[in-house]
N, C-alpha and C positions, 0 to 999 in steps of 0.2 A: 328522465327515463320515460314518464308517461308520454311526455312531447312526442319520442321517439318514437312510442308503441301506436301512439296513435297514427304519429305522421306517413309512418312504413306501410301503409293501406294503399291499393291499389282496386278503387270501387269500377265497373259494378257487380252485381250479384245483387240486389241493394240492396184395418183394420182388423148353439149349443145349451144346455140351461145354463143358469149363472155359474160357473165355476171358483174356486177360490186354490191360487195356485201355492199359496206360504199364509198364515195366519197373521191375523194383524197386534201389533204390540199395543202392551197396554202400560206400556212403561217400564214393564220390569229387568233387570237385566238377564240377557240372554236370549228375548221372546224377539223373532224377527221382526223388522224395522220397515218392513213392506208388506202389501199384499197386493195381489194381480190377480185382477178381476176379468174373467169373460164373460161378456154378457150376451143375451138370446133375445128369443122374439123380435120387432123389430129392429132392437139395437145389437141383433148377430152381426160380430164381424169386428165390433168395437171393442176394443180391450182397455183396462184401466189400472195405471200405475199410482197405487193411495200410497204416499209416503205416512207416515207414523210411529215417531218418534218426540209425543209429548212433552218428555224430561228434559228433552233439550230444543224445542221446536221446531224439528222436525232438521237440527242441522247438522251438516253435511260430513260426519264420520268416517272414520274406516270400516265401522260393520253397513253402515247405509249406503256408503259408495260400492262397497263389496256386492250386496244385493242388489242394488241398480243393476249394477255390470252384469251380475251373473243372470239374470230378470230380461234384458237386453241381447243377451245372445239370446238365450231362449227364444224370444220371440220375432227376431230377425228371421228367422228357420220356421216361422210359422205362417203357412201362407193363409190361414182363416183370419190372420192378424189385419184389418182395412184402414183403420182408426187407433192409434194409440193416445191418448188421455191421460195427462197425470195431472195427479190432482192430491190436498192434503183430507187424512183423516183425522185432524188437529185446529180446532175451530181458534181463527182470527191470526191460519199463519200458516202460509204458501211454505216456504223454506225458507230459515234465517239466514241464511249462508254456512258455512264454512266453522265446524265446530273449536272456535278458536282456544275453549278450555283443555280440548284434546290435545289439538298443538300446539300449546304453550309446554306442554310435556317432554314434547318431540325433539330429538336433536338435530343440528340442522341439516345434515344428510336426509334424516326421516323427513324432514319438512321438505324438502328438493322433493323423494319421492314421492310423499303423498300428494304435491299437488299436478307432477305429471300424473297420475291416478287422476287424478280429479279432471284435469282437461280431456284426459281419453276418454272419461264420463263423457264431456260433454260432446266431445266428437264423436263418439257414439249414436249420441242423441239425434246429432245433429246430420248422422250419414243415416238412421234407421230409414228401410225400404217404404215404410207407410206412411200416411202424414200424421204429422205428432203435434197436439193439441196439449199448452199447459193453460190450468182452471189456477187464477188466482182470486181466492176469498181472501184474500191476509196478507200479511208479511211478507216479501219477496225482497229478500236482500244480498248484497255483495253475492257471492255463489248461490245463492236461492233466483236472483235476476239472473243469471246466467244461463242455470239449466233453461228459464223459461224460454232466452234469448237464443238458444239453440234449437228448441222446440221450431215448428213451422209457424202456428198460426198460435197467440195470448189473448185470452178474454180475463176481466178484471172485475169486482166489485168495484163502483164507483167513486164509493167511500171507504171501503174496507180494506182495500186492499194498499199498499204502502209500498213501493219498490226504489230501488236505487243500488246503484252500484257505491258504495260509502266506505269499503276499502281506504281511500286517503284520510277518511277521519279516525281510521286506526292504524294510520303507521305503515300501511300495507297499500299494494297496488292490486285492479281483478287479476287473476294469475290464472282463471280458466275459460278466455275465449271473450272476454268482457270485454279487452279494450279493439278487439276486432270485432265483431258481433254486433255492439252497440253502436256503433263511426257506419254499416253497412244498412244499420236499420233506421240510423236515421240523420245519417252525414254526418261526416266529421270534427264543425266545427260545435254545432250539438252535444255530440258525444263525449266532446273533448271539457265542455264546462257541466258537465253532468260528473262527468270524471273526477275532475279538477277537485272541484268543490264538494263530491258526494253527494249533492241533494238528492232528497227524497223527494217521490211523487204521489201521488193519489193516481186512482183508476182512469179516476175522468182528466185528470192532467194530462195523465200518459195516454189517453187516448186520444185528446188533443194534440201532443206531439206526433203519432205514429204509431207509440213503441206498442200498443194493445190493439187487433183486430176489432175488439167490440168491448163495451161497459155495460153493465146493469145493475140495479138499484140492488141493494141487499136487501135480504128475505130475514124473517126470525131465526130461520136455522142455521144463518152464515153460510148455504150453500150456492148463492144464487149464481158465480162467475160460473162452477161446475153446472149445473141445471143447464146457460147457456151454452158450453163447451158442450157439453151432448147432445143439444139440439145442434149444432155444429156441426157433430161426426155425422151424425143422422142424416145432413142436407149431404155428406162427402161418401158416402156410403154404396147411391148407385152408381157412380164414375168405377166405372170397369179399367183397370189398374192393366198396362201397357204390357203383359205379358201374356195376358188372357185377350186383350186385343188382338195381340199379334197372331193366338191361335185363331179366333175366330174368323180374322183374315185369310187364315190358312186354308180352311175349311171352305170359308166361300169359293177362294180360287181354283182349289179343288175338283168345287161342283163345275166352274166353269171353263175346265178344260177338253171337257167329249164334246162340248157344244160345237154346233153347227156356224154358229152368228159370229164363234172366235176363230172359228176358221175362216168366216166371211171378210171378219174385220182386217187379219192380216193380209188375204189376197189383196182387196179393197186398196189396201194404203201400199202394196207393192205397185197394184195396175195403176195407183193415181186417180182413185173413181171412189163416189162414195158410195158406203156399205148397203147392202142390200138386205138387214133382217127380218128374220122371219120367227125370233120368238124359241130357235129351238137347239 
């Protein structure tokens, strides 16, 4: 079955003052399991998705997948959005994956749907309008690698951070974009024994292989992948985003249609002679 999911690949292919848009949990039940951060000054424009969901490490429920989604439209529809950034407020762990104490619950109809839920997360993720940066300090497992793997661009603690698609060492295959995702980001036949076997990586591993744009050392606070993730957005920040382009191209040609020299230009290349401007 994996042979199959992976074989079926046809490569290539290969973001105001700080705001606080839902409160962040502090583990209790009920207290939302995200918060969404806009932030000002020079990092206007960057928005920040903090998963937090201590109790279970940050993994991937139906109240977290619910506020993902609902977090994700919102901000598709927000065009101050330039930068989106997720990242954990849960020190030594990205996303565990995929909260398997929940759906061992689930009957298997509920299992079918929640995990089409959970893939339309990740296509979600992976169609938002801005570019989306995941910060891994930690943990990043079976569906915690995934979201990332949807993400555009991954930065990593060196050491801290742990990732792997590990699904086949529980009986289970990624079921949200993993066995596509990871064959495109870093060939198939890669993909396919990272797969196979589960293995887990380190920051600086995976950045050896591909899978992470950048590594950095950790810091005492466990934040260092995120610190680099926002220097990141920061560098992606002035790239004028192709619909504001297109206006400003508007505008110029605008200006340049009473001109005198675009009227020269067109005579110019009717008579077969070249233009004569003059500036005006």
């Amino acid at each position: 079955m994996l042979r199959a999911l992976t074989g079926a690949l046809r490569l290539p292919r290969p973001w105001r003052p700080l705001q606080t848009r839902s409160c962040a949990s502090d583990g209790a039940a009920g207290d939302p399991e995200i918060q969404v951060r806009v932030l000002a000054g020079p990092d206007q424009g960057i928005t920040e998705i903090l998963m937090n969901r201590p109790s279970a490490r940050n993994a991937l429920g139906n109240v977290l997948v619910s506020e993902l989604l609902e977090a994700l439209a919102r901000l598709r529809e927000d065009q101050q959005v330039r930068v989106l950034l997720f990242r954990s407020g849960v020190k030594g762990v990205f996303c565990a994956g995929a909260d398997l104490k929940e759906r061992e619950q689930m009957s298997e109809a509920e299992v079918g749907i929640f995990v089409q839920r959970l893939r339309g997360l990740m296509n979600e993720i992976a169609a938002f309008p801005a570019p989306t940066i995941a910060a891994m300090d930690g943990f990043a497992l079976g569906g915690g690698l995934e979201l990332a793997l949807a993400c555009d661009l991954r930065v990593a603690a060196a050491s801290s951070a742990v990732m792997g698609l590990i699904e086949t060492t529980r009986g289970l295959l990624p079921g949200a974009g993993g066995t596509q995702r990871l064959p495109r980001c870093l060939g198939v036949a890669l993909a396919k024994e990272l797969i196979f076997t589960g293995r887990r990586l380190s920051g600086a591993q995976a950045q050896a292989l591909g899978l992470v744009n950048h590594t950095v050392p950790q810091n005492e606070e466990g934040n260092a992948a995120y610190h680099r993730a926002r220097a990141l957005a920061q560098e992606i920040l002035p790239q004028v985003d192709i619909a504001s382009g297109m206006a400003i191209e508007g505008i110029c040609y605008a200006q340049n249609i009473p001109t005198q020299d675009r009227l020269e230009g067109m005579a110019a290349f009717r008579e077969k002679r070249p233009p004569r401007f003059v500036g005006k």
